[in-house]
PyMOL commands that place a pseudoatom at each C-alpha (Angstrom):
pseudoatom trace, name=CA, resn=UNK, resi=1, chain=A, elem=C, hetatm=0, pos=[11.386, -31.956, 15.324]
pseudoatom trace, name=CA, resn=UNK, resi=2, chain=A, elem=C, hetatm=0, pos=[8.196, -30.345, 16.613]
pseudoatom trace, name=CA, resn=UNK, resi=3, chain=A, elem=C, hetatm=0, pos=[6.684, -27.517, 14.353]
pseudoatom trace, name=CA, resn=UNK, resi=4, chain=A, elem=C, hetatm=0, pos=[6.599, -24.009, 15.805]
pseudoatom trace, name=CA, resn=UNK, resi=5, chain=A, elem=C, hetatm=0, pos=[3.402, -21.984, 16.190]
pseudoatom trace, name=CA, resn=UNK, resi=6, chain=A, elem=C, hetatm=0, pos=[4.057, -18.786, 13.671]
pseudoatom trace, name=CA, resn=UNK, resi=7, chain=A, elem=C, hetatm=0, pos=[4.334, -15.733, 14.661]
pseudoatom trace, name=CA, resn=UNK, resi=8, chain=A, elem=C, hetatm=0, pos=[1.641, -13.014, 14.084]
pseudoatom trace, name=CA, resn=UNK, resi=9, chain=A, elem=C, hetatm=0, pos=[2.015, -9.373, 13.489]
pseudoatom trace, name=CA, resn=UNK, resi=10, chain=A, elem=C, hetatm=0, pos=[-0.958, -7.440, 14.748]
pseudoatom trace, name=CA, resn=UNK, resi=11, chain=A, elem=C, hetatm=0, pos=[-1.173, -3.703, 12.892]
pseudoatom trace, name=CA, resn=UNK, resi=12, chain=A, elem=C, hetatm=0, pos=[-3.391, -1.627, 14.827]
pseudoatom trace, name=CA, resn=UNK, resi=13, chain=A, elem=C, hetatm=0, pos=[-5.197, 1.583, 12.965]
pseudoatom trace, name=CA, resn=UNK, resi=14, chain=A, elem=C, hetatm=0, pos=[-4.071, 3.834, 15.606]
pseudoatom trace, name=CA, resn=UNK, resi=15, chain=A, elem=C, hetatm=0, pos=[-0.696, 6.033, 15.354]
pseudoatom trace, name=CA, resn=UNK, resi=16, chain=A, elem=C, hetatm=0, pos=[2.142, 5.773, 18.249]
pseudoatom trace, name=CA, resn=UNK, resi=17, chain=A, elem=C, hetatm=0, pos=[0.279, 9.287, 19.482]
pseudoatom trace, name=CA, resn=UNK, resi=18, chain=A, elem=C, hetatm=0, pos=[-3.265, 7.711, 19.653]
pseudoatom trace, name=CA, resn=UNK, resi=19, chain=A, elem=C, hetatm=0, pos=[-4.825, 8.912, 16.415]
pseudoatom trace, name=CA, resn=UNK, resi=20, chain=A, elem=C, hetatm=0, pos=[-6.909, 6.849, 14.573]
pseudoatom trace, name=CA, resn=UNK, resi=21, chain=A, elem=C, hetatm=0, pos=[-5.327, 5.943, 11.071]
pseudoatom trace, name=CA, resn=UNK, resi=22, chain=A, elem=C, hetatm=0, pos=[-7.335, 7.169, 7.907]
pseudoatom trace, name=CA, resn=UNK, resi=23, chain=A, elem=C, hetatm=0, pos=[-8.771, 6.050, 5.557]
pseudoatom trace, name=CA, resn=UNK, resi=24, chain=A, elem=C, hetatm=0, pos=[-11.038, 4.358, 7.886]
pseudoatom trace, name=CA, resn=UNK, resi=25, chain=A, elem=C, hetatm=0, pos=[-11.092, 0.997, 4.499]
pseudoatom trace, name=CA, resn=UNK, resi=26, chain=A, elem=C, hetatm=0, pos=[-6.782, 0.912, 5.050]
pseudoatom trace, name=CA, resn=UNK, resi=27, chain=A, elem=C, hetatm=0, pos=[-7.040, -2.051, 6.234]
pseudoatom trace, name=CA, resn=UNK, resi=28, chain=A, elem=C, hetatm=0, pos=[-9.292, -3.931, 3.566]
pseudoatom trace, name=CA, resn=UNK, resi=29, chain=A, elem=C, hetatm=0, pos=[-7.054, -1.409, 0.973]
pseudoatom trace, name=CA, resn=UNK, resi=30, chain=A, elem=C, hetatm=0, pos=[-4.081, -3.686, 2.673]
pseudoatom trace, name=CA, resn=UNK, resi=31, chain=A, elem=C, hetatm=0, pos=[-4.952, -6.745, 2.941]
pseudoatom trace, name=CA, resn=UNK, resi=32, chain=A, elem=C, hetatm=0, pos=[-6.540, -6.142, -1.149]
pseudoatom trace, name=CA, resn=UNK, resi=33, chain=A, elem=C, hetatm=0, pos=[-3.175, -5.302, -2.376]
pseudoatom trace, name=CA, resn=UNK, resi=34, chain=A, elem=C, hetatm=0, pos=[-1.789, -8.519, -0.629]
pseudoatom trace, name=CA, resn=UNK, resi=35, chain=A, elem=C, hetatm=0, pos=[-4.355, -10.882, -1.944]
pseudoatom trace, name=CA, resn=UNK, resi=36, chain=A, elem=C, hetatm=0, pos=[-2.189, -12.848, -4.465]
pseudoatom trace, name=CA, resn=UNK, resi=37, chain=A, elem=C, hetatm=0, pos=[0.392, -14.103, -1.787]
pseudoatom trace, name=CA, resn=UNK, resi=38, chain=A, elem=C, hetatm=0, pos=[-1.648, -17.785, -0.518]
pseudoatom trace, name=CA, resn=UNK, resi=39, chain=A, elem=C, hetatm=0, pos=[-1.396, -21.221, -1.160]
pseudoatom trace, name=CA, resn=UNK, resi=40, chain=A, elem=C, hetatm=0, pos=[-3.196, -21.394, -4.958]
pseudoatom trace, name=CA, resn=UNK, resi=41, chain=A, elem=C, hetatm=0, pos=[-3.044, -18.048, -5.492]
pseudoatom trace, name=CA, resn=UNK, resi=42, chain=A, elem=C, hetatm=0, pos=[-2.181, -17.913, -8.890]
pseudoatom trace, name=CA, resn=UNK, resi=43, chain=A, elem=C, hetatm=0, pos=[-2.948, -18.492, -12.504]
pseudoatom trace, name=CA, resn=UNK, resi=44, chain=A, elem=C, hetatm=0, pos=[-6.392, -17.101, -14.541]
pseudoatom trace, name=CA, resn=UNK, resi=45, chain=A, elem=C, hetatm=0, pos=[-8.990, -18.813, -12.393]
pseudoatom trace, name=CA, resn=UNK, resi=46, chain=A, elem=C, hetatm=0, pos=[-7.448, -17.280, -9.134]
pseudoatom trace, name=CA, resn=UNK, resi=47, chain=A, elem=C, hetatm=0, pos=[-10.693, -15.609, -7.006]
pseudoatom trace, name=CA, resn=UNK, resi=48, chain=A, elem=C, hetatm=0, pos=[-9.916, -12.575, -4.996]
pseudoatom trace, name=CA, resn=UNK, resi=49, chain=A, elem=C, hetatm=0, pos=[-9.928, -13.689, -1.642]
pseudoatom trace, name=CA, resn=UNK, resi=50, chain=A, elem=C, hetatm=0, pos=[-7.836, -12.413, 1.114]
pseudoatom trace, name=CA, resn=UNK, resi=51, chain=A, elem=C, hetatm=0, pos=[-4.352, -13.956, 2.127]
pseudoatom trace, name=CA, resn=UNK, resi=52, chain=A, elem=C, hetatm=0, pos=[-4.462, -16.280, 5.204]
pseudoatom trace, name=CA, resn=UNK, resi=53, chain=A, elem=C, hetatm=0, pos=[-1.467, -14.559, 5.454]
pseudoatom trace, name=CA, resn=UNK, resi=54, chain=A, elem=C, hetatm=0, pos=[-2.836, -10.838, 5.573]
pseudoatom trace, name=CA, resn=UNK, resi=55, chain=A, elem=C, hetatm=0, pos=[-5.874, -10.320, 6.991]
pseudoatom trace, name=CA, resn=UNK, resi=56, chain=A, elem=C, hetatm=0, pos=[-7.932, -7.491, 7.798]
pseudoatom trace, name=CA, resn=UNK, resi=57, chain=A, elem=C, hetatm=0, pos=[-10.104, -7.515, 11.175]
pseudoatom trace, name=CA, resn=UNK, resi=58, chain=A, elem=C, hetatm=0, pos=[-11.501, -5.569, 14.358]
pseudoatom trace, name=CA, resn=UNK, resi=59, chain=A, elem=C, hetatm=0, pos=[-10.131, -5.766, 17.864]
pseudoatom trace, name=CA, resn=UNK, resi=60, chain=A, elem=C, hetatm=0, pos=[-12.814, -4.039, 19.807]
pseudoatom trace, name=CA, resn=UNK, resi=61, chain=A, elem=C, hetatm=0, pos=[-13.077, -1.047, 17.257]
pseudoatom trace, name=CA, resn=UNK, resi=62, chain=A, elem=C, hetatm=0, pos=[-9.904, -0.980, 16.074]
pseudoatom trace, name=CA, resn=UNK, resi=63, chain=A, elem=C, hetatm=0, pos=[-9.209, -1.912, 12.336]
pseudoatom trace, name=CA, resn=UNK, resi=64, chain=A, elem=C, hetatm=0, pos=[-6.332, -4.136, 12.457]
pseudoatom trace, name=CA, resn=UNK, resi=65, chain=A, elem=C, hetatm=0, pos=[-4.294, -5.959, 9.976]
pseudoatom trace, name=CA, resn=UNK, resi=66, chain=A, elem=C, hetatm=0, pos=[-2.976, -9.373, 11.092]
pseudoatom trace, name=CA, resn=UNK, resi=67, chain=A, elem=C, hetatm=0, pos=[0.593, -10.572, 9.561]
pseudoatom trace, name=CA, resn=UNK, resi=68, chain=A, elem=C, hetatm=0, pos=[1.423, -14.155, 9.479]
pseudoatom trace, name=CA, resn=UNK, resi=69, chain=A, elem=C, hetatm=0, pos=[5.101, -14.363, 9.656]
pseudoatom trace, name=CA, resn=UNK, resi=70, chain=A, elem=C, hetatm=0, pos=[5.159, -17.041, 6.945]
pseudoatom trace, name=CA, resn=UNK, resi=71, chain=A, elem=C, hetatm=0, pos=[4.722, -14.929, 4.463]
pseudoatom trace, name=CA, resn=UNK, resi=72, chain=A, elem=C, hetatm=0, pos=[8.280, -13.770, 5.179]
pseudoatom trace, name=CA, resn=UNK, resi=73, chain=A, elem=C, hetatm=0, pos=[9.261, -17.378, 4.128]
pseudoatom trace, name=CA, resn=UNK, resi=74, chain=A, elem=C, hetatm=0, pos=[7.200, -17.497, 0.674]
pseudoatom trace, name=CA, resn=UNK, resi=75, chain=A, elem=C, hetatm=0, pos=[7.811, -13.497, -0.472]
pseudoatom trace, name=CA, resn=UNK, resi=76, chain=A, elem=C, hetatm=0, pos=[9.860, -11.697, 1.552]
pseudoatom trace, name=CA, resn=UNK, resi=77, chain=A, elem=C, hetatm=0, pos=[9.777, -8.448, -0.118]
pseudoatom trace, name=CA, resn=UNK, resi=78, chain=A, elem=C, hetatm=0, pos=[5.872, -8.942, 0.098]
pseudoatom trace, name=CA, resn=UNK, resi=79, chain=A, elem=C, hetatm=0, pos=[6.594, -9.530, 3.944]
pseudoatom trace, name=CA, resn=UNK, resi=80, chain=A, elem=C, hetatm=0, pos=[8.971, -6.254, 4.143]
pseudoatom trace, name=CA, resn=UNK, resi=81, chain=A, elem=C, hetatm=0, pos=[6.500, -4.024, 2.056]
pseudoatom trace, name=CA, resn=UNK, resi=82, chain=A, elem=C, hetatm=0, pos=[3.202, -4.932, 5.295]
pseudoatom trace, name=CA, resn=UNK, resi=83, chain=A, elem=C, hetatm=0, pos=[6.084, -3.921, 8.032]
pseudoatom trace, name=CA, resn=UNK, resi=84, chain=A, elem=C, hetatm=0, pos=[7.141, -0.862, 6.175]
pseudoatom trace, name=CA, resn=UNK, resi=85, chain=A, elem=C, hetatm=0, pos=[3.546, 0.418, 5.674]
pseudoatom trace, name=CA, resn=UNK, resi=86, chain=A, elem=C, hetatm=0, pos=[3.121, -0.071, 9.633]
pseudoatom trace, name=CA, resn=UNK, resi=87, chain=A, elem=C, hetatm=0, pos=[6.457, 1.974, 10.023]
pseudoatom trace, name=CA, resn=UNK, resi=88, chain=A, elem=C, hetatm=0, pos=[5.919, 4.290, 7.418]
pseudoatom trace, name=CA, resn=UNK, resi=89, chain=A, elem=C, hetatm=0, pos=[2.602, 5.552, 8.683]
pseudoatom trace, name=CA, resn=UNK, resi=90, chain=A, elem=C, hetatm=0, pos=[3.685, 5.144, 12.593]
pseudoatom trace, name=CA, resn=UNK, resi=91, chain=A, elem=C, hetatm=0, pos=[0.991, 2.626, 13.309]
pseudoatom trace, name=CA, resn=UNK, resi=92, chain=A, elem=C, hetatm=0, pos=[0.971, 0.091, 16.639]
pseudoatom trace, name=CA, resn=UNK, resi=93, chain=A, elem=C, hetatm=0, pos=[2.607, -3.138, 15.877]
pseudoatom trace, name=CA, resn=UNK, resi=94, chain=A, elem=C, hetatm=0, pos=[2.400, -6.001, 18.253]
pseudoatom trace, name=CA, resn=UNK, resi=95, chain=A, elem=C, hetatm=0, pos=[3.829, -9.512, 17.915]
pseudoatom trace, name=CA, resn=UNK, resi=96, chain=A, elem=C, hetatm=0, pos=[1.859, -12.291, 18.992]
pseudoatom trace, name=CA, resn=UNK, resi=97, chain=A, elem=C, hetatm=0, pos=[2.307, -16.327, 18.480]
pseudoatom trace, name=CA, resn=UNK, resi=98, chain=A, elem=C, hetatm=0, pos=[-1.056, -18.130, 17.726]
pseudoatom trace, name=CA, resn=UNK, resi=99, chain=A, elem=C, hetatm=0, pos=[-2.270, -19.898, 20.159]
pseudoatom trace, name=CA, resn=UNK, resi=100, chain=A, elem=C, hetatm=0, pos=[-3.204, -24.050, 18.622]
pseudoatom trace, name=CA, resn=UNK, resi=101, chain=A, elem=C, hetatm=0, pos=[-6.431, -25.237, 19.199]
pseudoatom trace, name=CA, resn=UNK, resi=102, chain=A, elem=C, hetatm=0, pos=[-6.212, -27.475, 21.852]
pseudoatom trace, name=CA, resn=UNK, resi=103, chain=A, elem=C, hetatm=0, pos=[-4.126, -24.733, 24.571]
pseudoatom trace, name=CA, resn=UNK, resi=104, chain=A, elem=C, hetatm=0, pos=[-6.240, -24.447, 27.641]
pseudoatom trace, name=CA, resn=UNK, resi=105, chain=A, elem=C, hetatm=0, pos=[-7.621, -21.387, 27.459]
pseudoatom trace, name=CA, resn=UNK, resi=106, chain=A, elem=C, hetatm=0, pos=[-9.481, -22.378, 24.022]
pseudoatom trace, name=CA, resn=UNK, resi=107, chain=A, elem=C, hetatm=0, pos=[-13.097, -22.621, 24.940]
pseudoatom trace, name=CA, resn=UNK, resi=108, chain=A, elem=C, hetatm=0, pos=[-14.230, -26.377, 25.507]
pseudoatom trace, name=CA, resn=UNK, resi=109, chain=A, elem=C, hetatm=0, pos=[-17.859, -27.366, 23.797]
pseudoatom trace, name=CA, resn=UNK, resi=110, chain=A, elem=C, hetatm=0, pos=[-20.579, -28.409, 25.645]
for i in range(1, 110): cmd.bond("trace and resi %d" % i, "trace and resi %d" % (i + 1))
show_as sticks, trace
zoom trace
């Protein structure tokens, strides 16, 4: 059986009426809290690092917040709690599947 591509959540930092979301550091606040939900995330030696499954960054000058859908799988209240935020403060949320590596419009080297 052939793996799926996971879905992506992309949390914009702009309201359903166009405002811009504030504080203008929600997203690293976010993605902070999140931190401990990874592969070898745990224990007294863990480094803060962000999740590869929340992760804050720009889309033009946006501040977004992108959700891996796997998370749902390892912590689903974890999972529930990065939607409800979104919902709770009315922000843009757009669902996206990652594109692999080798699709054609990935840029060839030369």
């Amino acid at each position: 059986m052939a793996e799926t591509t996971p879905t992506e959540y992309f949390i914009q930092g702009v309201t359903s009426n166009g405002k811009t979301f504030r504080p203008s550091d929600w997203s690293e606040r976010l993605c902070g809290v999140m931190s401990g939900y990874g592969p070898k995330k745990r224990g007294p030696n863990a480094r803060l690092t962000y999740s590869i499954y929340v992760r804050p960054t720009l889309l033009g000058n946006v501040k977004t917040v992108i959700l891996d859908s796997r998370l749902r799988e390892i912590e689903p209240m974890a999972f529930d709690f990065v939607m409800n935020f979104a919902k709770d403060n009315d922000l843009l949320v757009t669902e996206a599947c990652e594109l692999p590596p080798h699709h054609g419009t990935q840029q060839q080297g030369s």
